[in-house]
C-alpha positions in Angstrom: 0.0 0.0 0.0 1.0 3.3 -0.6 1.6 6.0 2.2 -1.0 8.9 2.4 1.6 11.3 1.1 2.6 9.4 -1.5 -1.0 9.0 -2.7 -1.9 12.5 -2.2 0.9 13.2 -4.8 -0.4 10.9 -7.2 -1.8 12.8 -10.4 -3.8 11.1 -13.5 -1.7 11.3 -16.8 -3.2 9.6 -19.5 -5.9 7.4 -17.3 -2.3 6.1 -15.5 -1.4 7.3 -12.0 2.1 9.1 -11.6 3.6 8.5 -8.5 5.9 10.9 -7.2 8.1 9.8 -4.3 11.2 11.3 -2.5 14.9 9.9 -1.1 13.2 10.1 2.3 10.5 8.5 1.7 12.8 5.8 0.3 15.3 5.7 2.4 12.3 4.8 5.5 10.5 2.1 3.5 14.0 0.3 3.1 14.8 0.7 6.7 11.2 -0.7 7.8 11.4 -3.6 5.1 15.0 -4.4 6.1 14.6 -7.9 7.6 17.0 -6.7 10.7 14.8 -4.5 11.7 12.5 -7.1 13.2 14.8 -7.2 15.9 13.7 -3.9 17.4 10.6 -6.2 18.7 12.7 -9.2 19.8 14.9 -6.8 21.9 12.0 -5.3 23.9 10.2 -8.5 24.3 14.1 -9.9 25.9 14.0 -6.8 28.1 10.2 -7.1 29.4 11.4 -10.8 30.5 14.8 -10.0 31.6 13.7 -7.3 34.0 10.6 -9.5 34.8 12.9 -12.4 36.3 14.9 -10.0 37.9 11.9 -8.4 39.9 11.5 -12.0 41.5 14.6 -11.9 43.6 12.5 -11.1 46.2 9.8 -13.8 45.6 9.7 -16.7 47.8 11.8 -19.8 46.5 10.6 -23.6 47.2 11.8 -26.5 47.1 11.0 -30.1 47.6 13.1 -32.9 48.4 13.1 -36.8 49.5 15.9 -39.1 50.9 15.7 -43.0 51.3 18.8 -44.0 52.9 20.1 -47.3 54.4 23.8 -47.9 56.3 25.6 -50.6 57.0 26.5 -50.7 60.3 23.8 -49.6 63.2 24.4 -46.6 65.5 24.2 -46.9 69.2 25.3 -45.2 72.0 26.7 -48.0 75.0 26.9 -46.0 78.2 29.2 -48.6 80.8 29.4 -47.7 84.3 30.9 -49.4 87.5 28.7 -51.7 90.0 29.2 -49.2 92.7 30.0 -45.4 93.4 30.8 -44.4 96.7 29.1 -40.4 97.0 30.8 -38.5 99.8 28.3 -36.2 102.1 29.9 -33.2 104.0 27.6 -33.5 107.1 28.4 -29.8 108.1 27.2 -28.4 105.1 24.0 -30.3 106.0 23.4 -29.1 109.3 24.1 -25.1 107.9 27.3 -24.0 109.8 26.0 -25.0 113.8 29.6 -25.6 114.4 28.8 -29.5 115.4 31.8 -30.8 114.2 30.5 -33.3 112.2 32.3 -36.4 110.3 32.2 -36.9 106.3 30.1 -40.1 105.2 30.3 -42.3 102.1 27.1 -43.6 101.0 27.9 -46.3 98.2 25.4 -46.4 94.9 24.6 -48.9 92.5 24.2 -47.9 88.9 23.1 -50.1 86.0 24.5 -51.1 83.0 22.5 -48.8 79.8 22.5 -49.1 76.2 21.1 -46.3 74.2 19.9 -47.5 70.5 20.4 -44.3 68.0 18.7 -45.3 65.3 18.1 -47.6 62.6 19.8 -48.5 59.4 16.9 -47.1 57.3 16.0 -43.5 57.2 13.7 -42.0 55.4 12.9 -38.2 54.9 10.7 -35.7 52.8 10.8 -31.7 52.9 9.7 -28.7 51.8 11.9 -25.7 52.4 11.2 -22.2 52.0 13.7 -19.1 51.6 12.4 -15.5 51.6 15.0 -12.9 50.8 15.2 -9.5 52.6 17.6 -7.3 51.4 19.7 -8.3 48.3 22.1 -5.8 48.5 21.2 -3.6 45.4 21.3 -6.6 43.5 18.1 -6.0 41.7 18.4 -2.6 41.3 21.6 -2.9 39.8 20.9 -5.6 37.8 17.2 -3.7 35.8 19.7 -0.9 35.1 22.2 -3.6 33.4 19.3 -5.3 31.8 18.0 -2.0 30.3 21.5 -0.4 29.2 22.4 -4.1 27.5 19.3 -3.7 25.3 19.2 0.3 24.8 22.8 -0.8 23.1 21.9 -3.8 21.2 19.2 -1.2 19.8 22.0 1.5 19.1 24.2 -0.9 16.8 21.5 -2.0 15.2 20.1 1.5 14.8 24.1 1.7 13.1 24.0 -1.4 11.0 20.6 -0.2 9.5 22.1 3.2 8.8 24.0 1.9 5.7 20.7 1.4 4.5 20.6 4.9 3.9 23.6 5.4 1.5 22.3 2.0 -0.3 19.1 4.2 -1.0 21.6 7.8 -2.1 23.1 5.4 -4.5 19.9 4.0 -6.8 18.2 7.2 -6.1 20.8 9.9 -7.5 21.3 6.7 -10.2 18.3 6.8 -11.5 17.8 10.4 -11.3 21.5 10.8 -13.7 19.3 8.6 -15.7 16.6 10.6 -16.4 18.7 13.7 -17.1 20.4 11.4 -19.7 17.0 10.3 -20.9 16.2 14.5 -20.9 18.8 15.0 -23.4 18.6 12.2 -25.9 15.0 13.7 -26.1 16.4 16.8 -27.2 19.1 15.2 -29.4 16.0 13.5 -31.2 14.7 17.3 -31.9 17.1 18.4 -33.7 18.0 15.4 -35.3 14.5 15.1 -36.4 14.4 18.7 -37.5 17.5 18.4 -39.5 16.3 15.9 -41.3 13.2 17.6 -42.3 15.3 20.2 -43.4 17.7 18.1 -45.2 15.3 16.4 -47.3 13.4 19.6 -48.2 17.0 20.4 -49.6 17.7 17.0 -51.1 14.2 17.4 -53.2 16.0 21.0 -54.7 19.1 19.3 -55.5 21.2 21.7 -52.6 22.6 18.2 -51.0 23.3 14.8 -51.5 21.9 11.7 -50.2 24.3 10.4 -48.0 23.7 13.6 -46.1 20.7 12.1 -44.7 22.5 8.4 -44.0 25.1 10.7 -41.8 21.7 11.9 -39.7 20.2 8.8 -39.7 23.4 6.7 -38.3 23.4 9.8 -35.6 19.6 9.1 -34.6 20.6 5.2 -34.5 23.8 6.3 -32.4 21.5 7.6 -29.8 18.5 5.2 -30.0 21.2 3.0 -28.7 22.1 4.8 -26.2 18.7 5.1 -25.1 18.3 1.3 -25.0 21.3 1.2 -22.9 19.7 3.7 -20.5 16.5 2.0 -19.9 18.3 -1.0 -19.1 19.8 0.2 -16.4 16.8 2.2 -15.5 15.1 -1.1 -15.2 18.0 -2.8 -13.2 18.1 0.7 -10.5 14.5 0.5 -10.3 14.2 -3.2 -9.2 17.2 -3.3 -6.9 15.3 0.0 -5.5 11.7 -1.4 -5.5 12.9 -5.1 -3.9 14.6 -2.7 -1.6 11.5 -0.5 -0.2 9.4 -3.4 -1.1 7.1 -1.5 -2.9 6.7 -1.8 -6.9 8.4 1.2 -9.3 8.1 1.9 -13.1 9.2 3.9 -15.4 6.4 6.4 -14.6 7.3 6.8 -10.9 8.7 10.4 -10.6 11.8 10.8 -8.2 11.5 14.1 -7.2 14.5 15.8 -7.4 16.3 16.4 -3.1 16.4 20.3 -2.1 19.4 20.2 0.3 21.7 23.2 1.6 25.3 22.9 1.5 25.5 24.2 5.2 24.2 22.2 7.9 24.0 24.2 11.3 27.6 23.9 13.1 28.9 21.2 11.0 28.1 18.6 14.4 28.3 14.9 13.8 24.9 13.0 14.8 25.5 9.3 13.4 24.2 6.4 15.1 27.8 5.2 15.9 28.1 7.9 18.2 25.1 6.6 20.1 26.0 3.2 19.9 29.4 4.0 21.3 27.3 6.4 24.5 25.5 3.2 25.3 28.1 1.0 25.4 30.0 3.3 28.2 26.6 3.4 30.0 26.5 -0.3 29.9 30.1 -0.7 31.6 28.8 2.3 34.3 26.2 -0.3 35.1 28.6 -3.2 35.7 30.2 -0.9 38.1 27.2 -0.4 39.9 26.5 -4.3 39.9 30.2 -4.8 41.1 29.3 -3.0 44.3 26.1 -4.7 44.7 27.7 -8.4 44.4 30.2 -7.4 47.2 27.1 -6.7 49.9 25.7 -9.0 52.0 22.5 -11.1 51.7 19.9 -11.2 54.8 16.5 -13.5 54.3 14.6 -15.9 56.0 14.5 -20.0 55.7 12.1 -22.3 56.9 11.9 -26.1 56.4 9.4 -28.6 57.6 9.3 -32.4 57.0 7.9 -35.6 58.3 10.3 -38.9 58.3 12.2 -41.5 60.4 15.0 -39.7 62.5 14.4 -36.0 61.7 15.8 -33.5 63.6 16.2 -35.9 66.7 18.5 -38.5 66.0 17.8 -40.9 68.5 14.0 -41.1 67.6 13.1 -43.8 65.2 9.6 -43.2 64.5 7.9 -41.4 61.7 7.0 -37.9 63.0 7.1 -34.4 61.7 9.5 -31.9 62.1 9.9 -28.0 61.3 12.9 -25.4 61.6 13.2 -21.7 61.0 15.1 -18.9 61.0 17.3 -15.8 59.4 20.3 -16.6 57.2 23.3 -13.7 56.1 25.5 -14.7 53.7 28.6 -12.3 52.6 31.1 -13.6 50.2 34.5 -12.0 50.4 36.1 -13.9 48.0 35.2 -10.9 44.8 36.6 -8.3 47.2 40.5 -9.7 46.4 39.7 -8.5 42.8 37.5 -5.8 42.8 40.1 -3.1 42.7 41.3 -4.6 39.4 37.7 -5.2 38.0 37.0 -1.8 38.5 40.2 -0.3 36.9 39.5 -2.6 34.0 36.0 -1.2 33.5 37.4 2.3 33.8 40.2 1.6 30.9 37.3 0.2 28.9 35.1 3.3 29.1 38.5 5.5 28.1 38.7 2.8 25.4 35.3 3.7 24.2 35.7 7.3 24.6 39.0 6.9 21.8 36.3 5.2 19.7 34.3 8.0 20.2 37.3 11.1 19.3 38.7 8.8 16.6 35.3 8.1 14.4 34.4 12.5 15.1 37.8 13.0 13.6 37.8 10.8 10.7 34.3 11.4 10.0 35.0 15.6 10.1 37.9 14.8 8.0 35.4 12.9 5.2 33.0 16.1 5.3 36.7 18.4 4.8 37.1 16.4 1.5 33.2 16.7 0.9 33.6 20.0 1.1 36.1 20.3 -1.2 34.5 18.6 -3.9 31.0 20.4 -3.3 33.0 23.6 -3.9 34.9 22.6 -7.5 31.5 21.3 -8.7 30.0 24.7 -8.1 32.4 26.4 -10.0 31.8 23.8 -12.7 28.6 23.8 -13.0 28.9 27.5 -13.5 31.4 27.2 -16.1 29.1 24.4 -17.6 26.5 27.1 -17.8 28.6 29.4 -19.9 30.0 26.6 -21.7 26.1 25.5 -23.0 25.3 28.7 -24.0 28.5 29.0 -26.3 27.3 25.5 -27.4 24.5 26.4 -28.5 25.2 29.3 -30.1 27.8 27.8 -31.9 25.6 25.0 -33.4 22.6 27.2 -34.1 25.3 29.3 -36.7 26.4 25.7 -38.1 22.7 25.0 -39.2 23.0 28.5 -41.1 26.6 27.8 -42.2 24.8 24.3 -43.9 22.1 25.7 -45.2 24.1 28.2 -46.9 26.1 25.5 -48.3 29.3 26.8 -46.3 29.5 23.8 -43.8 29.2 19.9 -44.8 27.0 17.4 -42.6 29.5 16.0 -40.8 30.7 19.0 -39.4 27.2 20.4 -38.4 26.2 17.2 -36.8 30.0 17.5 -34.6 29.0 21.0 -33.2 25.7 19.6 -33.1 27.0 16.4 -30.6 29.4 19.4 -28.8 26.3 21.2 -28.1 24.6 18.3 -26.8 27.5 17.1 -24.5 27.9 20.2 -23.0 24.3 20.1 -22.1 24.6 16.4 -20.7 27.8 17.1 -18.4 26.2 20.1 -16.9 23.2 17.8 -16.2 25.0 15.4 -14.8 27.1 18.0 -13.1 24.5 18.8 -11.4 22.9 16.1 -10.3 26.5 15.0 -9.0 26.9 18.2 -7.0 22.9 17.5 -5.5 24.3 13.9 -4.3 27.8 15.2 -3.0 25.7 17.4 -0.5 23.3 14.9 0.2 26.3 12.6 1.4 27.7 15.3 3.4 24.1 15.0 5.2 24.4 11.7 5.6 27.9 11.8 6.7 27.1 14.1 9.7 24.1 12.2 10.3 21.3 14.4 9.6 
C-alpha cells in the first residue's frame, strides 16, 4: 500500500497514475522492510522478560526434596558404668554451719549397665523448604539498570547497521535520477536530429545536398536510439534493486523528485548512530560498576523447612513424626573483594577505550566532510562554467545550421557541433545532479 503522502501526490496522466516519491521516503520504506529490523521487537520482548525475572529476587523460593537412605552398620550409643559409686556427704554443710563438728560419710550407689539405640539402618525423609529474601544488597536494582542499558545498546548498533541502508538508498536514487537527465537529453538530441532531417530532405528534393547527407543523420539518430536502449536497461535494473529494496513496486512512470538540500548544515556537528552506539556501550560498563558493588554486599532473608520422616531432627528417635525449623540466614562472600580493585580499573580503561572510539570516528568522520567540502565547492564552480560553456554550445551549433544551409558547412561538421552542443548540455546535467548527491552525502555523513 502506498503511504497517504505518497497517494496525495499521485496525479492522472493519460488514465495512468504518476507517482511521485522522494529519497526520504525511500530511504524509511528500506529501513522498515530491512529484515534486521525485526529485531527492534525481539529486543523489547528480551527486556520485558529480563527485568521481569529479575523483579522475582524477592519472591519466595521452594523447594521439595526426598531421601531413602540405608547404612551398613547400626548406631548406638553403650553407656558402661561401674557396679558401685561411693558419694561422699559433707555433714556440716548439711546441718548449715552450727559448728557441730561433724564427720564426712560415704554412701555407696549402685548404677546399672544402659545401652542407648540411636537409630536404625533405614531412614527416610521428605521436605519442603522455604527461603524468603530480605535485602539483596542492590542486587536488583543494579541488575534492571544492566538489563535495560544491555538492550538500549543492542538497539544503538542496530540502529548503526541499518544506517548503511541509507547510502544503499543515495546510490539508486541519484542513479536513476543521472538517468533521467540522460533520458532528458537524448530527447532533445532526437529534436534536432528530427528537425535536420526535415530540413535536409526539403534540400535534397531541390538538388542543394546529397543523399548520403541524410545516411550521416540517420546513423546519428541510431547512435543515440542506442544509447537510449542502454539507458532504460539500467533504469530497469536501479529500479528493481530500488523497488525489492522499499518493497514497494516502481516503473518507469514513478517520478523521483529531485532532493532540495543546503550545503551548510548548522555547526557542521556529527549526529551518526555510531556515536550513540558507542554512548550506550560506556553506559553499559557504568552499570557493571554499579552491579560490582552490589555483588560485594551481603544477603539477609529468611529460611524455613518442615518435614515428616524417620529420624528428623532428633537422631535418637526412630519413628515417623514431623518436624519443622526456621530462621534468618546472612551470607557475605568476600572472596570478589581480592579483585574488585582490578575489576574496576579494567572497567574504567574500557570506558576510556570507548571514549577513543568515540574522538577517533568525530575525527575521521570531520575529515570525510573536509574532502566533501572540497568537492561540493569545484563542482560549483563547474557547474557555473558548464552554464557558460552551454550557451556557447548552443550558439555555436545554431550558426552551423545556417553555415549548412548556406552550403558553407558539410553534414558531418554540423552534426560535430551539433554532438558538442549536446554534450555540454549532458555534463552540466550530470554536473549537477553530482553536486545534489555530493551534499546529500555530506548530510548523511554528519548524520542528519
Amino acid at each position: 500500500m502506498l503511504s497517504a503522502s505518497l497517494r496525495g501526490q499521485e496525479v492522472a496522466r493519460g488514465g495512468q497514475p504518476e507517482r511521485v516519491i522522494t529519497i526520504e521516503e525511500c530511504q524509511q520504506w528500506a529501513m522498515d522492510n530491512y529484515p534486521a529490523i525485526r529485531q527492534h521487537g525481539l529486543l523489547d520482548q528480551a527486556r520485558e522478560y529480563t527485568l521481569s525475572n529479575i523483579s522475582r529476587v524477592y519472591m519466595p523460593e521452594f523447594s521439595l526434596s526426598g531421601v531413602a537412605s540405608w547404612q551398613s552398620e547400626k548406631m548406638e550409643l553403650d553407656l558402661k558404668m561401674p557396679d558401685k559409686v561411693n558419694i561422699s556427704v559433707d555433714l556440716n554443710e548439711v546441718a548449715q554451719g552450727q559448728n557441730l563438728n561433724l564427720p564426712t560419710m560415704n554412701v555407696p550407689v549402685s548404677i546399672p549397665q544402659m545401652t542407648i539405640p540411636v537409630s536404625d539402618r533405614d531412614r527416610y525423609n521428605v521436605s519442603l523448604s522455604l527461603k524468603q529474601a530480605l535485602w539483596a544488597g542492590g542486587r536488583m536494582k543494579a541488575g534492571k539498570e544492566m538489563a535495560n542499558r544491555e538492550v538500549d545498546m543492542m538497539h544503538a548498533g542496530l540502529d548503526a547497521q541499518l544506517y548503511e541502508i541509507k547510502d544503499k538508498v543515495k546510490q539508486l536514487y541519484f542513479g536513476l535520477l543521472t538517468i533521467e537527465g540522460r533520458e532528458k537529453q537524448l530527447n532533445r538530441a532526437d529534436e534536432i536530429l528530427d528537425s535536420l532531417r526535415v530540413r535536409a530532405e526539403v534540400a535534397l528534393k531541390e538538388g542543394v545536398i546529397y543523399e548520403t547527407d541524410l545516411d550521416v543523420i540517420d546513423v546519428e539518430r541510431i547512435k543515440y536510439k542506442q544509447l537510449r536502449v542502454e539507458l532504460e536497461a539500467k533504469r530497469e535494473a536501479c529500479l528493481n534493486v530500488l523497488s525489492t529494496l522499499i518493497h514497494r513496486p516502481l516503473s518507469k512512470e514513478t517520478k523521483l523528485q529531485v532532493p532540495v538540500v543546503e550545503s551548510r548544515f548548522g555547526n557542521g556537528e556529527v549526529k551518526r548512530p555510531e556515536l550513540r552506539y558507542l554512548d550506550s556501550k560506556i553506559k553499559r560498563l557504568n552499570a557493571d560498576l554499579k552491579m560490582q558493588n552490589a555483588e560485594n554486599m551481603p544477603k539477609i532473608g529468611l529460611f524455613a523447612m518442615g518435614g515428616y520422616g524417620k529420624s528428623g531432627l532428633n537422631t535418637f528417635d526412630s519413628d515417623f513424626k514431623p518436624y519443622f525449623i526456621g530462621g534468618v540466614m546472612v551470607s557475605w562472600n568476600f572472596g570478589k573483594l581480592n579483585t574488585r580493585g582490578n575489576d574496576r580499573k579494567l572497567i574504567k580503561v574500557q570506558q576510556e577505550s570507548v571514549r577513543n572510539q568515540q574522538e577517533s570516528f568525530i575525527f575521521n568522520t570531520k575529515m570525510e566532510v573536509l574532502m566533501q567540502d572540497a568537492e561540493i565547492r569545484k563542482l560549483q564552480e563547474l557547474v557555473k562554467s558548464d552554464e557558460e560553456a552551454v550557451r556557447l554550445r548552443e550558439s555555436i551549433r545554431q550558426a552551423s545550421e545556417v553555415k549548412y544551409a548556406n552550403g558553407v558547412y558539410t553534414i558531418s561538421e554540423l552534426i560535430t557541433d551539433v554532438n558538442q552542443a549536446l554534450i555540454a548540455q549532458q555534463e552540466k546535467v550530470l554536473r549537477e545532479v553530482e553536486l545534489k548527491m555530493m551534499v546529500y552525502s555530506k548530510k548523511i555523513t554528519l548524520g542528519l
